[in-house]
Structures are given as C-alpha cells and as structure tokens.
C-alpha positions as a printed Julia matrix, in Angstrom:
297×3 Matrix{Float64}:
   0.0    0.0     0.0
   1.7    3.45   -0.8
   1.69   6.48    1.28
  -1.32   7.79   -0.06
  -3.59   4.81    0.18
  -2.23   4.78    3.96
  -2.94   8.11    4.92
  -6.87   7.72    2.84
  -6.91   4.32    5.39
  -6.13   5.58    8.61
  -8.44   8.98    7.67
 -11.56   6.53    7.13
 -10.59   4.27   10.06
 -10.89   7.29   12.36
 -13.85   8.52   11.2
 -15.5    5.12   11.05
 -14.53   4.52   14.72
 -15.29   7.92   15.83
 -18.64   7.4    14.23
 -19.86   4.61   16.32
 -18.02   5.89   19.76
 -20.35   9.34   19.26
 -23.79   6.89   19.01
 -22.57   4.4    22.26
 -21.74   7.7    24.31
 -25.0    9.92   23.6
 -27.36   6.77   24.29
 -25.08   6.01   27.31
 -25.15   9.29   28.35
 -28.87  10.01   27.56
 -30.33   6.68   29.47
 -27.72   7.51   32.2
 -28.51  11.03   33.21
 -24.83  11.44   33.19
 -23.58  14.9    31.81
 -20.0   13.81   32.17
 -20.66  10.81   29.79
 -22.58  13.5    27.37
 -19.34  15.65   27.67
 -17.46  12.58   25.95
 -19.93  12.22   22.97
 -19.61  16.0    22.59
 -15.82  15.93   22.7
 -16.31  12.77   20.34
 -18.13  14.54   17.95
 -15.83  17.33   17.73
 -13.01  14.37   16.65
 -15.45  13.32   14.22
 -16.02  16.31   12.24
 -11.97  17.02   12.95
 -11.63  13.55   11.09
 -14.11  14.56    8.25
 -11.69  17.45    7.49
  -8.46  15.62    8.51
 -10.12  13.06    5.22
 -10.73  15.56    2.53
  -7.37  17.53    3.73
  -5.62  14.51    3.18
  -6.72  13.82   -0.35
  -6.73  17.32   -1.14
  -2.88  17.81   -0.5
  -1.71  14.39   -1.85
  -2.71  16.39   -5.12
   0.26  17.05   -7.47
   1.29  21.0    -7.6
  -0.64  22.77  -10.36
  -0.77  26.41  -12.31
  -2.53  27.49   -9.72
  -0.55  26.02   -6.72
   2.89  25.82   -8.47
   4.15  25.16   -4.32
   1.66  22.71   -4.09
  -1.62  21.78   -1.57
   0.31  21.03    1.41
  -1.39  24.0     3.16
  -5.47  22.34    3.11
  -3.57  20.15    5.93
  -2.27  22.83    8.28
  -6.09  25.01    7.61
  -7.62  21.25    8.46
  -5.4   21.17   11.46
  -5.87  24.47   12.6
 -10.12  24.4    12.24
  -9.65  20.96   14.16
  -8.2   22.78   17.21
 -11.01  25.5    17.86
 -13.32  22.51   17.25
 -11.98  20.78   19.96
 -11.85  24.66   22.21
 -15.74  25.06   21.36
 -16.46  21.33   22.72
 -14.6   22.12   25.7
 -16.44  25.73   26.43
 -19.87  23.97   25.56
 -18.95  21.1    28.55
 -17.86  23.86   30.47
 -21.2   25.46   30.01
 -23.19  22.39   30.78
 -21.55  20.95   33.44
 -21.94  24.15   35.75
 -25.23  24.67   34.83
 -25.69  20.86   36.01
 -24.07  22.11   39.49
 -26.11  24.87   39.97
 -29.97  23.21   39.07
 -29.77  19.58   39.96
 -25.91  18.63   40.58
 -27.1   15.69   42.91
 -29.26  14.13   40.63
 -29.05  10.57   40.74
 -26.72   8.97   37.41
 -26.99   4.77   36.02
 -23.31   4.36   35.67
 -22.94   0.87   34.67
 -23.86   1.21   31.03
 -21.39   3.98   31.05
 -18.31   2.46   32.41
 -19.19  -0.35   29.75
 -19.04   2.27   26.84
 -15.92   4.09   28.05
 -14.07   1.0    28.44
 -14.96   0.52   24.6
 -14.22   3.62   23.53
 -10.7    4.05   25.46
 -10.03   0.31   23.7
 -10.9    1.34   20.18
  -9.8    4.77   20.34
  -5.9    3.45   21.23
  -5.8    1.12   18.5
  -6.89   3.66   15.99
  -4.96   6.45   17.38
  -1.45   3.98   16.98
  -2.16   3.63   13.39
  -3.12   7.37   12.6
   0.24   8.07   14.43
   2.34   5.55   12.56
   1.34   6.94    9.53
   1.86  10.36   10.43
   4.97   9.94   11.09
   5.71   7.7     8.02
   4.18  10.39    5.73
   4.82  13.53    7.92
   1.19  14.32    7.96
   0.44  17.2    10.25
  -3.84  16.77    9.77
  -3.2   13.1    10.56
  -1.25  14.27   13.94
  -4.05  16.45   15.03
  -6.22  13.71   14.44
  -4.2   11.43   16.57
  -3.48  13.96   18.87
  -7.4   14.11   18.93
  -7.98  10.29   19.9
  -5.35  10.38   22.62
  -7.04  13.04   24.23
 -10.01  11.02   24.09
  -8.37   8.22   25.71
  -7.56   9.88   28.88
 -10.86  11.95   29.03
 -12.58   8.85   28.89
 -10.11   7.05   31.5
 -10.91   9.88   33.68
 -14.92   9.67   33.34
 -14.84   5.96   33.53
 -12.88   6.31   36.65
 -14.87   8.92   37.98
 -18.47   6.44   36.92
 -16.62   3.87   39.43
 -16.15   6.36   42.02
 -19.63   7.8    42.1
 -20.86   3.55   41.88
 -18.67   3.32   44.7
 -19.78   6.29   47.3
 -23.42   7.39   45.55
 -21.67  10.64   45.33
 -23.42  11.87   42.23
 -22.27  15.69   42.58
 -19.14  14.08   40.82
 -20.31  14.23   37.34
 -20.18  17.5    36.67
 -17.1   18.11   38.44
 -15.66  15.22   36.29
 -17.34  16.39   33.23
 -15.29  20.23   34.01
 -12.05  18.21   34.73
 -12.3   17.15   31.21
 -13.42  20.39   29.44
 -10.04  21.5    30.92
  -8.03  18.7    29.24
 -10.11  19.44   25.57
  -8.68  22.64   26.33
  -5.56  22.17   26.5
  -5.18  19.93   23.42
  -6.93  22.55   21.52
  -4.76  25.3    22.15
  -1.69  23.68   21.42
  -2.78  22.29   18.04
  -4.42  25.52   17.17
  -0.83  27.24   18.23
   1.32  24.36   15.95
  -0.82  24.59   12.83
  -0.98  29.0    12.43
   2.63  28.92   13.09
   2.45  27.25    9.58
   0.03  28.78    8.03
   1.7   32.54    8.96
   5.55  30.38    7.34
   6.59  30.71   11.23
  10.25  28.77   11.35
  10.96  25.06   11.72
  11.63  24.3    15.6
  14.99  25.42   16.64
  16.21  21.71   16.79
  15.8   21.32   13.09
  17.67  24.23   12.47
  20.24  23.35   14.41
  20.38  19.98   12.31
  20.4   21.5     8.86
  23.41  24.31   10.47
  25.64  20.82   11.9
  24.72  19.26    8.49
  26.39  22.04    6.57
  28.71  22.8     9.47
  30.25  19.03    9.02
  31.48  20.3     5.06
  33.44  24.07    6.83
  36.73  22.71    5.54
  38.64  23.73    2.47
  35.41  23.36    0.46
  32.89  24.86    2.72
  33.37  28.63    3.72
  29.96  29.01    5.89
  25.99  29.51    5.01
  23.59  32.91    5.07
  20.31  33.62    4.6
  18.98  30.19    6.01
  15.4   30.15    5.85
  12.51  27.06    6.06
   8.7   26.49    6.84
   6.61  23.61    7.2
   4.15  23.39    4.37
   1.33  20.79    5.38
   3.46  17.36    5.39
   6.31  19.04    3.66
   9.16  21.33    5.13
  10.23  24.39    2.26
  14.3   25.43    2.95
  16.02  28.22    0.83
  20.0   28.7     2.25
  23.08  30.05    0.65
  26.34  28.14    0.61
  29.52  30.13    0.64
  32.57  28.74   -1.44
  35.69  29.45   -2.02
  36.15  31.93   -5.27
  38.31  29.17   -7.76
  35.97  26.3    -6.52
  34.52  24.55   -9.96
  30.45  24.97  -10.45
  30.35  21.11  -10.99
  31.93  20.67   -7.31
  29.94  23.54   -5.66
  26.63  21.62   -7.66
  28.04  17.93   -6.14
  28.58  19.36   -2.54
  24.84  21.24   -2.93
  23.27  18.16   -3.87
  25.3   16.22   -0.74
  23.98  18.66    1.61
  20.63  18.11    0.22
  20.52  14.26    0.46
  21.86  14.84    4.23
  19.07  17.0     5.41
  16.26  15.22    3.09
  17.52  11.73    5.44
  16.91  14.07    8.75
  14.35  16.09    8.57
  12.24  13.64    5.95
  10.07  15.05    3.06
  11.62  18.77    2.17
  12.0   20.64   -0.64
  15.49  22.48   -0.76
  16.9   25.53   -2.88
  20.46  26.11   -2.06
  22.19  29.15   -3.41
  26.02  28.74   -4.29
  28.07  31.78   -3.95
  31.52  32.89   -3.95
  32.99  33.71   -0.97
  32.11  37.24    0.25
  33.9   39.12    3.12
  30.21  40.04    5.13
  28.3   37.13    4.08
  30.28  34.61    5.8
  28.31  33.01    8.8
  30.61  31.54   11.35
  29.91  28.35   13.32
C-alpha cells in the first residue's frame, strides 16, 4: 500500500470509529442522566467532524502542484489542522457550560453508571488502537492533519479514563455531585489539546520557522562540510508546508571552486538533510565567498 492509500486508510478508520463511539456515548449518556458521559460524545463529535476534514485535507494535499498552486496543496492540511483545534476549544467551552449549569440546578441528581463504564471501556479500547495507526502513519508520511487527528484520539483516551474512573467512584460512594465536576475536569483537558494544536498549525500557516532543533540539524549538516570546500551559510530560511518542510539557504565557497563541485557538494547537503528532517523541498544558493556574508559556526 503506498503512502497515499495509507494516509486515505487511517483517515476513514478514524472517522468510522469515531462514528460509532459518538452513538454508544449519547445513548449512554442520555439513558444515564450522566452529563460527564454526554461531555465525551460531545468531545467525540468534535473528533469526528476534525476527522471529516483531517479526510478531505488529506486527499486534497496528496494532489500534485498545479498552475494554480505551483508550491503545491500542502497547506489544506495545516487550515484542516488548525479548524480541528477551535473545534476541539468550542467542545470544551460547551462542557464547560453544561456541566456548571448541572451544578447549579440539579448537581445531585441521581446517574446509572454501569452502562457507562461499559461504553468508556470501549471507547478508550478502540480509540488506542486507531490512534497507533493514525500516528504511525503520520509519522511515516509527515502528515500534520493526521497528527491532530491522533493527537485528537489520545485526548479522548484519557478523558474517557478519567470519566470511567470517575463512573466507578460515584458507583462506589453514591456521590453523584461528581459528574459534573468530572465532566469540568475534562473540558479542561479538551482545552488544552486545543490550544496547542491551534498554536502548531498557524505557526504554519503565517511560514513561522521550523523548531529550533531542526535548524540546528540543517546548520551541523552544513557545518560538518566548513573545511577547504565549505566557507559558511547565510540567509537560512525554512517552513513547514502541510506534510512538507520548504528550505532556501546560501552556501559560501571558495572563489576558484569549480560549479560542478559547488553543484556535487549542494546536492550532498541536500541528500543529508532530506535523510533528517524527511520530506523537504530544498533551494540552495552557491556563492563565492564574500567578506560580510560569511556566517561563522
């Protein structure tokens, strides 16, 4: 199965799964009287329409580069990405908003947890098997929609941990004021996830830089050639791109270098930081050596 077909997979998969988790948590939550367990279908919803657009994202920037996106569609994956996090910041407001209401008109209002412990056991199950494979293939195609979506699903797991725990708890004591405490607990969580894939995806859409870590590896890359051939590097610049990474840099050599051995160490260089940093597109700049230009290590 190639790449694509991969990513297309593990896009339906979640979907699919996310699909029936949404159905077992509103009846659970609905024959319950449990707003904590409602909380989880919400937040499971919110994955599911975050995996709708993680799917058409997907296809949409496994499209070749055309006239009218000569840099390609990589973008559709960081605007999925991004729409996926305030998805997942509205769920956790609306919980919010429930939940305290719940405290202030009937908090103690009496909750059926077993059929809800059943479902969250399910859902924590099913949601870690699918949330393995959508990270495998992330990583294996450098996906950033497929992350989120991941990211999504993990979240998911310990939200529903934490309400299944907290179902056993109230089983335990018949302390029933604990559901909407629970169900703010997790709004807190959905939060939290939110914001940080929200923050990851419009550094990329505004071209923010690559973490400092990568630059450091494409600098020690170039860095490892400043002998004779190698004078230093300038205007180093890169972006993620969706599930590519864009780098422009210019290479300082020595004035009587040949072109053909400037173009051999280029495409060296190239190779080197395509085996780090994975799918990239590179445009190096070779230039003579220049008395202000020089960078030093």
């Amino acid at each position: 199965m190639d790449i694509t077909k991969e990513k297309k997979f593990a896009a339906g998969l979640s979907i699919t799964s996310n699909a029936v988790i949404i159905i077992l948590k509103f009846i659970a939550g609905i024959v319950s009287g449990s707003i904590s367990i409602i909380s989880e279908a919400i937040h499971s919803l919110s994955d599911c329409l975050a995996s709708v657009l993680t799917f058409f994202a997907v296809m949409k920037s496994s499209e070749p580069a055309d006239s009218d996106h000569p840099f390609g569609h990589g973008k559709y994956e960081d605007i999925s990405g991004f729409i996926e996090g305030g998805l997942i910041i509205f769920a956790g407001l609306f919980i919010i908003y429930e939940a305290v209401k719940k405290l202030i008109s009937h908090g103690s209002a009496e909750v059926d947890t077993t059929l809800g412990i059943a479902v969250m056991l399910f859902a924590v199950v099913a949601n870690y098997i699918v949330s393995s494979i959508l990270f495998k293939v992330a990583k294996k195609s450098n996906s950033i929609s497929l992350f989120a979506d991941g990211e999504h699903l993990r979240t998911d797991i310990y939200s529903s941990l934490g309400v299944m725990a907290g179902l056993i708890l109230i089983k335990l004591t018949g302390i029933h004021i604990l559901d909407p405490i629970i169900a703010i607990i997790v709004a807190l969580f959905i939060f939290k996830a939110g914001f940080s894939i929200s923050k990851e995806t419009l550094n990329n859409l505004l071209d923010g830089s690559l973490p400092p870590e990568d630059l450091k590896s494409i600098e020690e890359i170039i860095h490892s050639y400043k002998t004779d051939c190698v004078l230093g590097f300038t205007n180093l610049r890169a972006r993620r791109c969706g599930p590519s990474t864009d780098i422009e840099l210019t290479i300082l050599f020595p004035k009587n270098m040949t072109i053909e051995n400037c173009h051999n160490i280029c495409d060296e260089v190239e190779e080197l930081i395509r085996k780090k940093l994975g799918a990239v597109t590179i445009m190096i700049h070779a230039e003579p050596e220049c008395e202000n230009a020089v960078k030093s290590s």
